[in-house]
C-alpha positions as CSV (number, residue, x, y, z in Angstrom):
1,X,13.1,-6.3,12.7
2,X,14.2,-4.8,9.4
3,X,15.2,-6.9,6.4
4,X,15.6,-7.1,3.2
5,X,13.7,-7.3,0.0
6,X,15.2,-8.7,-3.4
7,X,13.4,-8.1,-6.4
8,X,14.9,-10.5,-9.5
9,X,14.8,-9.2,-13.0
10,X,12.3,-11.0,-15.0
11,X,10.6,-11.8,-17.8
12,X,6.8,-11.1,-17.6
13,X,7.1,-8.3,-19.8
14,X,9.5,-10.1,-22.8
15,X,13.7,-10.7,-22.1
16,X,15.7,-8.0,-20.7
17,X,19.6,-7.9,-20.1
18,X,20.6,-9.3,-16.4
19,X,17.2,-11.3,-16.6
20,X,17.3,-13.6,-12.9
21,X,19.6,-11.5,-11.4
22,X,19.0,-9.2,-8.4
23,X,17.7,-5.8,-9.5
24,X,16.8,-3.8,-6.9
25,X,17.2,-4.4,-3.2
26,X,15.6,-2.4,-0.4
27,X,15.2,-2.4,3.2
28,X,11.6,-2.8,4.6
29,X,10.4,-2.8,8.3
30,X,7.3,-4.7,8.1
31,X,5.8,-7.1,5.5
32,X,3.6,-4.6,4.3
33,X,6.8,-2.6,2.9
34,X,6.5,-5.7,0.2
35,X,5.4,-4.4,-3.6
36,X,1.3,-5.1,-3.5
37,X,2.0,-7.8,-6.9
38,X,3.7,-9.8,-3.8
39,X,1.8,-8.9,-1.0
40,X,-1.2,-10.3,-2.6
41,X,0.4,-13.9,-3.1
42,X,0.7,-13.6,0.7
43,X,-3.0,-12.9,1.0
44,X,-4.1,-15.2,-1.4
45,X,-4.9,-19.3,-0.2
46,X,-2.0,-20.3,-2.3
47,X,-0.2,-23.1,-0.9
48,X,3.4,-22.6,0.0
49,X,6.5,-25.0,0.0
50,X,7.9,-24.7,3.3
51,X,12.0,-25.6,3.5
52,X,13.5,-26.3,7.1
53,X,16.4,-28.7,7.9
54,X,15.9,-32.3,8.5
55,X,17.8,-34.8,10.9
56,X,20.4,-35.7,7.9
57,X,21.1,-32.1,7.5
58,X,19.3,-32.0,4.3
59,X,16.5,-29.6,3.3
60,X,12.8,-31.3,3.7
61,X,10.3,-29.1,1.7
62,X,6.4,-29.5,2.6
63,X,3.5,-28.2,1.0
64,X,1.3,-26.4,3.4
65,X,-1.0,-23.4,4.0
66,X,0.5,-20.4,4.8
67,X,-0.7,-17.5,7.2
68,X,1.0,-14.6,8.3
69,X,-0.1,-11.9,11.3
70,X,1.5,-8.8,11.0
71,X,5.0,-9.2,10.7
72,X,5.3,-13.0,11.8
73,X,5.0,-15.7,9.5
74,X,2.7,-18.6,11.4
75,X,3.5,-22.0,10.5
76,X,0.4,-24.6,11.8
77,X,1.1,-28.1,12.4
78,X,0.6,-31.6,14.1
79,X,2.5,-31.4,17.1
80,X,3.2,-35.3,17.0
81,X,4.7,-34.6,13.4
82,X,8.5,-35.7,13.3
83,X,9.3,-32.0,11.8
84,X,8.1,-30.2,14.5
85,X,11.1,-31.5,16.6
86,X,13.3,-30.8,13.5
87,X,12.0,-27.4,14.1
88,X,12.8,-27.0,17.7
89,X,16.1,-28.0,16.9
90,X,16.4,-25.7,13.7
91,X,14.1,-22.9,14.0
92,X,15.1,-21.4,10.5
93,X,12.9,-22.2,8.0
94,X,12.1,-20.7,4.4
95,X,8.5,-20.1,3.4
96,X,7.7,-20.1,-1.2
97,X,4.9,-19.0,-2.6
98,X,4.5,-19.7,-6.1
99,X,1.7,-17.7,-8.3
100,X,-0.6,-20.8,-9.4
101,X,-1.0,-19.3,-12.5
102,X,2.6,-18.0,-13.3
103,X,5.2,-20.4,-12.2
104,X,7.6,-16.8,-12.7
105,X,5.7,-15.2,-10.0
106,X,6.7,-15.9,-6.7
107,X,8.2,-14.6,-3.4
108,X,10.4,-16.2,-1.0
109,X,10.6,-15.6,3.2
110,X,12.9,-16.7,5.3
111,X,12.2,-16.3,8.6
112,X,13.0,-18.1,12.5
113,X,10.8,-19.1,15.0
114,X,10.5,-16.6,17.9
115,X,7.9,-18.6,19.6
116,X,6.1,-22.0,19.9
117,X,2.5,-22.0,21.3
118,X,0.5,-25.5,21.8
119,X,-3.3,-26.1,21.4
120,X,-3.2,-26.9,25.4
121,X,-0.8,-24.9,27.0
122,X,-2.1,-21.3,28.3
123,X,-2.5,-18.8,25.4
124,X,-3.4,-22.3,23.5
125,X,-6.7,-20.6,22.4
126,X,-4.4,-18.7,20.0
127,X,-3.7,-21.5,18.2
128,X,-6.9,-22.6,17.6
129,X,-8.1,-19.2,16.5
130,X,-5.3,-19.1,13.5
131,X,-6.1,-22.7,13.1
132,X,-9.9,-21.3,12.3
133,X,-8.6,-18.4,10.1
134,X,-6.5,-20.6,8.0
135,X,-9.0,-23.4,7.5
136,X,-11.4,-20.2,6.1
137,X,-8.9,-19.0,4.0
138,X,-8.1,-22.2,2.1
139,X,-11.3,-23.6,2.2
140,X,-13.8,-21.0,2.0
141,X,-15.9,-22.6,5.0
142,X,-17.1,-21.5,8.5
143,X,-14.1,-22.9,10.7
144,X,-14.1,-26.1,12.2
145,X,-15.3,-26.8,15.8
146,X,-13.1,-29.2,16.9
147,X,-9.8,-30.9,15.9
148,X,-8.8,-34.0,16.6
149,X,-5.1,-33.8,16.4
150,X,-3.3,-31.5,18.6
151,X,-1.6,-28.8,16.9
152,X,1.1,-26.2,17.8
153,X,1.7,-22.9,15.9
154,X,5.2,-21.3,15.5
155,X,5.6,-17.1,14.7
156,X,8.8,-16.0,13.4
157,X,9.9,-13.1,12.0
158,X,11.3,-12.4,8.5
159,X,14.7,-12.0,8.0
160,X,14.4,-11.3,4.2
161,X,12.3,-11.7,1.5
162,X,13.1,-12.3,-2.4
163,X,10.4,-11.6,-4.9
164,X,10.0,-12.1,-9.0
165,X,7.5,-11.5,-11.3
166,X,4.4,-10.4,-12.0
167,X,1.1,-11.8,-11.8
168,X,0.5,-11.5,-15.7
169,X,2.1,-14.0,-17.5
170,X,3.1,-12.7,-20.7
171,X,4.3,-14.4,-23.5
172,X,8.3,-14.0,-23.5
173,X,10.1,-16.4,-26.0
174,X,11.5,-19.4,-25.1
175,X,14.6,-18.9,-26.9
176,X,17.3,-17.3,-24.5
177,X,15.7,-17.6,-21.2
178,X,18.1,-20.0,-19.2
């Protein structure tokens, strides 16, 4: 499904005019249309914020480890977890990656949930395979052989993607930037 990519002005290389505004926008097909300075935040074991809409209609941001399979954004969790019902009931859901090391890095997804799949439902192995590749990714170890809490993974595609940055900090003045 084709989208959108935002690219904000910035200030990694010293202030420009328009700095935090839009610059360019393009369409992409796939997430491997993104820039490779963003593409490797998605690659990367850096802990995303994810948004989605709670029962008081207000946005509940959690920290969490983020995958991705070709196009779909994979969001992992407890299935006894009170936001997996939020979910269900509001499948839209915004994923942010921030650069660790440059809070003025960062690239934003949003994306909706195609598809839930459960540890112990048929096609359940699925889950516990990305479970596996996750758990390497963030922690560097051989995957874990059992878990005991049931879990449930949700793919979604993106439906557009805003990005800023780069992954050099530089050393723009303070003066001027808000």
């Amino acid at each position: 499904m084709p989208f959108i990519i935002a690219n904000f002005r910035h200030v990694a290389d010293g202030l420009q005019e328009g700095q935090f505004a839009i610059g360019e926008r393009k369409r992409a097909a796939s997430l491997h249309d993104l820039d490779p300075i963003y593409r490797q935040l998605l690659d990367q074991p850096i802990t995303q914020t994810l948004g989605i809409i709670g029962p008081d209609g207000r946005p509940s941001l959690t920290p969490m480890w983020f995958d991705y399979e070709d196009d779909n954004i994979l969001v992992n969790t407890a299935s006894h977890r009170a936001k997996c019902e939020w979910i269900r009931k509001n499948p839209r859901m915004t994923s942010l990656l921030v650069n660790p090391d440059n809070a003025y890095h960062w690239v934003q997804i949003k994306h909706t949930v195609a598809k839930e799949l459960r540890e112990w439902e048929p096609g359940g192995d699925y889950v516990t395979n990305q479970l596996d590749r996750i758990w390497a990714k963030y922690t560097g170890s051989p995957p874990l052989t059992a878990c005991a809490t049931r879990r449930s993974t949700r793919g979604g595609s993106c439906s557009s993607v805003a990005s800023t940055g780069s992954p050099h900090l530089g050393s723009p003045s303070r003066k001027g930037l808000l």
